[in-house]
N, C-alpha and C positions, 0 to 999 in steps of 0.2 A: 728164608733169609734173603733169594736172592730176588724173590718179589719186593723187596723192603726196599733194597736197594737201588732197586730196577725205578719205585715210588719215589723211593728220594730221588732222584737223578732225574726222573720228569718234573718233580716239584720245581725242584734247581732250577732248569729249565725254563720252565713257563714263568718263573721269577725275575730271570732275566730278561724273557720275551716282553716281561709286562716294562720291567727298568728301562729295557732298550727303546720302547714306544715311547716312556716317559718322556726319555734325554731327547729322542726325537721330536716330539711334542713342542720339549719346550725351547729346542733348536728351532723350529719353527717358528714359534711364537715370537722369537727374538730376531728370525730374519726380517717377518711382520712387519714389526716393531720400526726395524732399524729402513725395511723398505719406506713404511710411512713417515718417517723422519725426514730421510733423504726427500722425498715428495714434496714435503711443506719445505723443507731444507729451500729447495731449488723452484717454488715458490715463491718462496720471501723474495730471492736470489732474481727472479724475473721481475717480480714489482721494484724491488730495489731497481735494475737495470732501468726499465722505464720509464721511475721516476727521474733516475739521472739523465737521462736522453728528454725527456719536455724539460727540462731546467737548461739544459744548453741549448735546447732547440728556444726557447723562448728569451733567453740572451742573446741569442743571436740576431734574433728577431726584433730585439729591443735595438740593438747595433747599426742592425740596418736601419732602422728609421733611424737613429741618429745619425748614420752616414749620410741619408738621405735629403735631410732637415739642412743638416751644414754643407752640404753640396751648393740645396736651395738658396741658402743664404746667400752663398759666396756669391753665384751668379745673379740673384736678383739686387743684393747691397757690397758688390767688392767696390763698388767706387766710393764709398761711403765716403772716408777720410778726405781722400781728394777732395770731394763735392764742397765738404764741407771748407776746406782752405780755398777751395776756387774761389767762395766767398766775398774773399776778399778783394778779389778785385773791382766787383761791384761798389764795396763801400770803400775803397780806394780812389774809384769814379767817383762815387757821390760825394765826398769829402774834396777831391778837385772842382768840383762843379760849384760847393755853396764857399769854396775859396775864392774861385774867379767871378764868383757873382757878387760878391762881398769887398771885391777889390776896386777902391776908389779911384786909381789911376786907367781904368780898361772899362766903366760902368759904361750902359749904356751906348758903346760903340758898336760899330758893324763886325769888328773883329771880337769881340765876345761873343756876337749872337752867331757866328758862324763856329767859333771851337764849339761852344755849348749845342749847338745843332750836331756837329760829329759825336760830341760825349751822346747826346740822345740815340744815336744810328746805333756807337756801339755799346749802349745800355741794353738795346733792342734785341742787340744781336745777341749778347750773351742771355739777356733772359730766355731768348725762343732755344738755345742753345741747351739753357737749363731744361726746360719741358720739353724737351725731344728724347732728354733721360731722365722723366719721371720726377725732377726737381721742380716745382711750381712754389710761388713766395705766398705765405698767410695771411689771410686776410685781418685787416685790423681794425681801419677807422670808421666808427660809427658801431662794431660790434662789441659785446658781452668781453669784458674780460673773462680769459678762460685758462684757469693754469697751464692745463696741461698745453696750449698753444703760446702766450704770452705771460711775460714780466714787466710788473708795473713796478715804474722806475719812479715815478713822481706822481703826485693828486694835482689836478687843476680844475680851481673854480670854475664850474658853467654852469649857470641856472639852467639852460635850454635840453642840456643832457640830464640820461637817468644816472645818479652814482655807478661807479662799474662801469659804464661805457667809454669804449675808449677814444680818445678826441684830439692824442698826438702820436705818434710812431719816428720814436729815435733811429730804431735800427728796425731795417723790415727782417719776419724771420722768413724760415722756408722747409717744406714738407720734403723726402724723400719719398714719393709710393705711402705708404702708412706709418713710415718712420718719421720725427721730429729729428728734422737735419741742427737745428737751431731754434730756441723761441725770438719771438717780437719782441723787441724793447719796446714800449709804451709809455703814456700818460695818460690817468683815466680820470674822466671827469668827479667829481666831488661836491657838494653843498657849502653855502655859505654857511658859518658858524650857526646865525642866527635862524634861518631856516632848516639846519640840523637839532635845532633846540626845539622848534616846533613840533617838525616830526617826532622826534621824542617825545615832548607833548602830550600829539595827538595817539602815540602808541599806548602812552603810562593810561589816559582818559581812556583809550578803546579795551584796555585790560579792567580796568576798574570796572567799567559797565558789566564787563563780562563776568567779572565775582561777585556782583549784586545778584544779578540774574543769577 
């Protein structure tokens, strides 16, 4: 009886011994688990973090150049506005000058040709004035109309020019460096009626040849 007992009791025993491996097993299993969690956890957690550090690092980076660019700006075009109302006092001259040239009580006398000789000193002066800060005036006459430099204010008949070329300047314009301080007013040459009829003409006849052919 008391071996029976003695059997059960070890049974018992090693029943627990095996339970108690189990729960630890699978205590383990689950620390595993939860260690390789936290791992990838705080993975993610590092590529997260480093993707947000290049995202401000490269707005920042975009910042600077734009702090950089407008700095540029400022210092190479802060006179801009100025420059361009200085302007006016060139075509303020010019418009004194074709007044008193045009004036029939002063034509012709010593006392014109001597103001008009000072209007020229200080046309002079202000122009070298201009190109000492990068202000220089557009070229015009006798060249291509070119939008992006001139506006053509009127067409004038000239047989001797190509259409498009320009062969009067109302108002001269003027460059800043690479900027268009102001365009050129102009007037660009143009065809007689009749010789624009021709060249059409000669275009309709040199199309026609070409869809025979």
């Amino acid at each position: 009886m008391e071996k029976e007992e003695t059997h059960n009791l070890d049974a018992n025993e090693e029943s627990q011994d095996k339970n108690s491996n189990s729960e630890n097993s699978s205590e383990e299993e689950i620390n595993d688990k939860d260690n390789k969690d936290a791992h990838i956890s705080s993975e993610e957690e590092i590529v997260s973090l480093k993707d947000k550090v290049n995202r401000i690092y490269a707005e920042m980076e975009n910042q600077r150049r734009r702090f950089e660019k407008e700095k540029e700006e400022a210092f190479e075009y802060g006179g801009f506005s100025f420059a361009r109302e200085a302007l006016n006092l060139l075509d303020n001259l010019e418009r004194s000058k074709i007044s008193l040239e045009n004036d029939e009580t002063i034509k012709n006398t010593d006392t014109l040709k001597k103001v008009l000789e000072h209007f020229e000193i200080i046309n002079k002066d202000l122009l070298s004035i201009f190109k000492k800060n990068n202000i220089e005036p557009i070229k015009s006459i006798n060249e291509k109309l070119d939008p992006n430099l001139h506006q053509a204010m009127m067409e004038i008949e000239d047989e001797t020019k190509e259409p498009g070329t320009i062969v009067q300047e109302i108002q001269k314009g003027f460059m800043m460096k690479d900027r268009l301080l102001r365009p050129a007013l102009v007037g660009v040459a143009k065809r007689k009626p009749e010789e624009q009829s021709k060249d059409e003409q000669k275009t309709e006849e040199n199309q026609a040849e070409k869809d025979k052919n």
